[in-house]
C-alpha positions in Angstrom: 114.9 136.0 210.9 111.8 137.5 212.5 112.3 137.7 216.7 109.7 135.5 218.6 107.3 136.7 221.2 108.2 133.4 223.0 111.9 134.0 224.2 112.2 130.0 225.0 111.7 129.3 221.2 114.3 131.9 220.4 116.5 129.4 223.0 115.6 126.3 221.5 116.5 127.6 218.2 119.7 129.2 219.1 120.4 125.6 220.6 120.2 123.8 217.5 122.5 126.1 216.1 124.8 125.2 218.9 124.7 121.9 218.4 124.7 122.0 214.8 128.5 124.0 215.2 129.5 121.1 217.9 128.6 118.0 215.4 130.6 120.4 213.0 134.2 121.2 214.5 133.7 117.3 215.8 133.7 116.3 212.3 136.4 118.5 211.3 138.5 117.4 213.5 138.2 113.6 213.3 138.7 113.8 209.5 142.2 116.2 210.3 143.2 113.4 212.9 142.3 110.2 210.3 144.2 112.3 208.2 147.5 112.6 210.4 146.6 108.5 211.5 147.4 107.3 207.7 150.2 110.2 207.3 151.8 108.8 210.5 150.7 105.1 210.3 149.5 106.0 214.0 146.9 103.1 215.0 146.5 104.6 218.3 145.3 107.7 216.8 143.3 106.0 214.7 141.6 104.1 217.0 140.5 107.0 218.5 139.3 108.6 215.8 137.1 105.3 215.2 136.0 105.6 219.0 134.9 109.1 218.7 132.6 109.1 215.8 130.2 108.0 218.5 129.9 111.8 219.5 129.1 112.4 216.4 126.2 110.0 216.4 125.1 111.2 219.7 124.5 115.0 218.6 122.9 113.3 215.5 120.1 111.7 217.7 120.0 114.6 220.0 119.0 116.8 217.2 116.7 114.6 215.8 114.8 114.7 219.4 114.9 118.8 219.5 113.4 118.9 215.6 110.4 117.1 216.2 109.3 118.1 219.9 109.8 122.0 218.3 107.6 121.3 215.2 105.5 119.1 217.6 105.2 122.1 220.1 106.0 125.1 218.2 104.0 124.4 214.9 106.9 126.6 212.6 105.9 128.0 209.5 108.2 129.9 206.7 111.3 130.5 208.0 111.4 129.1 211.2 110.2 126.1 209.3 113.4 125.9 206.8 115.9 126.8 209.6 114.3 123.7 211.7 114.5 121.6 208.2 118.1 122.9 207.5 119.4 121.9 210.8 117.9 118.3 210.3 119.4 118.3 206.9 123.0 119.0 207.6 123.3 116.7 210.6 122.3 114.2 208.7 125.4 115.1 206.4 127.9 115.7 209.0 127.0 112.1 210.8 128.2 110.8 207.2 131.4 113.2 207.2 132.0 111.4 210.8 131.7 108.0 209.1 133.7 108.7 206.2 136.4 110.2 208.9 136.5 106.7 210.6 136.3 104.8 207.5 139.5 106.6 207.1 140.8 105.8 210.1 140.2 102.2 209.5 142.0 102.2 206.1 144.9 104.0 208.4 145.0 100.9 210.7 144.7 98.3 207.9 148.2 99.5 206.6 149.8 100.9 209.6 152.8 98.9 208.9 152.7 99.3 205.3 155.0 102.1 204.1 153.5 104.5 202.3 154.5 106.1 199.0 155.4 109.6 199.6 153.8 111.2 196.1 150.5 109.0 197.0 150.3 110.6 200.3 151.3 113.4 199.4 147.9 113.5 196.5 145.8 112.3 199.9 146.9 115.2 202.0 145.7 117.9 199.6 142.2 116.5 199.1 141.9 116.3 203.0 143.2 120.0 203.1 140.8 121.0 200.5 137.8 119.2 201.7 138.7 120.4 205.2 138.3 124.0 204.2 135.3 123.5 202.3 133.8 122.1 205.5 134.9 125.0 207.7 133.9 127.2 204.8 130.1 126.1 204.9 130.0 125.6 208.4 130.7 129.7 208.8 128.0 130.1 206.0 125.6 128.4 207.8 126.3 130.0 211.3 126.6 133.8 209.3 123.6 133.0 206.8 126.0 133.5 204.2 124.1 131.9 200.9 126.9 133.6 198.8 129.9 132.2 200.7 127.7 128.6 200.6 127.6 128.8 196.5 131.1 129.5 196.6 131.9 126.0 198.3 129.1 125.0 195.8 131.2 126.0 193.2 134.5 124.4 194.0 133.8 120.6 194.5 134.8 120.3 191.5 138.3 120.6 192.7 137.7 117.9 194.9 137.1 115.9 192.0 140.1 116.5 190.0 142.6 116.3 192.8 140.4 112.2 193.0 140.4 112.2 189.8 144.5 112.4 189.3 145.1 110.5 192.4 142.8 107.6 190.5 145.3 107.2 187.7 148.3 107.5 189.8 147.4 104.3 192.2 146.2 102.8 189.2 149.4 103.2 187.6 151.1 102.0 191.2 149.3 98.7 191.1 150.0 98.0 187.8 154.0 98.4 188.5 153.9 96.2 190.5 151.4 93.6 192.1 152.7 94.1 195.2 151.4 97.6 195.7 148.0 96.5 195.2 147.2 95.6 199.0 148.6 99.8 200.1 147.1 100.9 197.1 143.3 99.6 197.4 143.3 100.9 201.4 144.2 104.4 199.6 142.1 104.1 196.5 139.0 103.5 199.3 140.3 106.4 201.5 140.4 108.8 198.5 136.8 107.7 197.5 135.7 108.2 201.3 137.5 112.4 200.3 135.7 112.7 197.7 132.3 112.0 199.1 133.3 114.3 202.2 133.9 117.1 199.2 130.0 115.7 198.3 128.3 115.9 201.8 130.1 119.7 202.2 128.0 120.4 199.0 125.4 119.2 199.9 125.4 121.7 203.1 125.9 124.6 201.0 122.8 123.9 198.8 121.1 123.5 202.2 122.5 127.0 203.4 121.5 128.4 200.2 117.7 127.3 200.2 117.6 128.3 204.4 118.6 132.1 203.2 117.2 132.6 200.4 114.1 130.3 200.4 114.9 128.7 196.8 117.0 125.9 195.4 120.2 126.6 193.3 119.1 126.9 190.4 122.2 125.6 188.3 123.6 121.5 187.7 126.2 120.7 190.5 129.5 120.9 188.8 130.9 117.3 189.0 134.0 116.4 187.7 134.1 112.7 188.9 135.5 110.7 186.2 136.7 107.3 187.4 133.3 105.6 186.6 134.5 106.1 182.7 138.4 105.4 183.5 139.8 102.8 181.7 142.5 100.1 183.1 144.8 99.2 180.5 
């Protein structure tokens, strides 16, 4: 990035970064604690994580004021321009992370005192794991400009995928055994979905952190590997 004559805007930008990091390690850590909620049928945990998507929000609308005053007052061009744009871009995806955390958390209080099928929650836990390191992943690409380490996360969503994919069939399976399971079994079917689009968001970031380095989109399809659309319930 080129340095400004202007020290302030070199502040202001610097900020956003800031900020961007904050909404960030908030989102990582509400969908790790939404995670341990379900894991531990913890409602009070959960509520919490419910309560304190609100940060989230706030940083959210707090970005939102810095982008336009700066392209109000600072006119950016180039890459001050897509660093500005690339900031507004990933908020907006780590405000949805934050929501799917809580919609989580919700599921969690839904069936707090359900008991929970080990091997399901077992499926649940590795998602989260996975989609939690993808997140922390991108976030260092973005704060290192790192468009290699962001089309690495690019590339392995498709994990993601098949871990949903398998857990898919096995709750399936679950409900079918026995009608019973149905109630537990939706809550987690929704709470894998709400993975799986985490695992979508985190891509979306690294596509973002690509374009803000090297000034062009990725160039290849998204590899998707989502295939409960075409699953069959027999």
């Amino acid at each position: 990035m080129n340095e400004h004559i202007v020290k302030s805007y070199e502040e202001e930008l610097a900020l956003l970064d800031k900020k961007i990091a904050q909404m960030g390690g908030l989102a990582e850590q509400l969908l790790g604690q939404s995670l341990s909620a379900l894991e531990r049928r913890d409602p009070k945990l959960a509520e919490e994580v419910v309560i304190s998507d609100k940060a989230i929000d706030n940083l959210e609308r707090e970005i939102e004021e810095q982008v336009i005053s700066m392209i109000a007052r600072r006119q950016p061009m180039a890459n001050d321009l897509r660093h500005i744009m690339g900031a507004l871009r990933i908020t907006t995806d780590l405000e949805r992370i934050g929501d799917l955390a809580k919609n989580i958390a919700k599921r969690a209080l839904a069936i707090a005192d359900e008991s929970h099928p080990k091997p399901l929650m077992s499926g649940i836990r590795h998602m989260v794991e996975l989609a939690l390191h993808q997140l922390k992943e991108v976030l260092d690409a973005y704060a290192e400009r790192d468009a290699d380490k962001a089309l690495a996360v690019w590339r392995h969503d498709a994990e993601i995928d098949a871990m949903y994919n398998s857990l898919f069939r096995e709750l399936l399976t679950y409900m079918m055994e026995d009608p019973r399971n149905i109630g537990i079994s939706t809550h987690l079917l929704f709470g894998a979905k709400n993975i799986e689009r985490v695992g979508d968001h985190t891509t979306n970031i690294a596509e973002t952190v690509h374009f803000l380095v090297r000034g062009f989109n990725i160039a290849d399809d998204r590899p998707k590997d989502d295939q409960t659309s075409s699953t069959l319930i027999s």
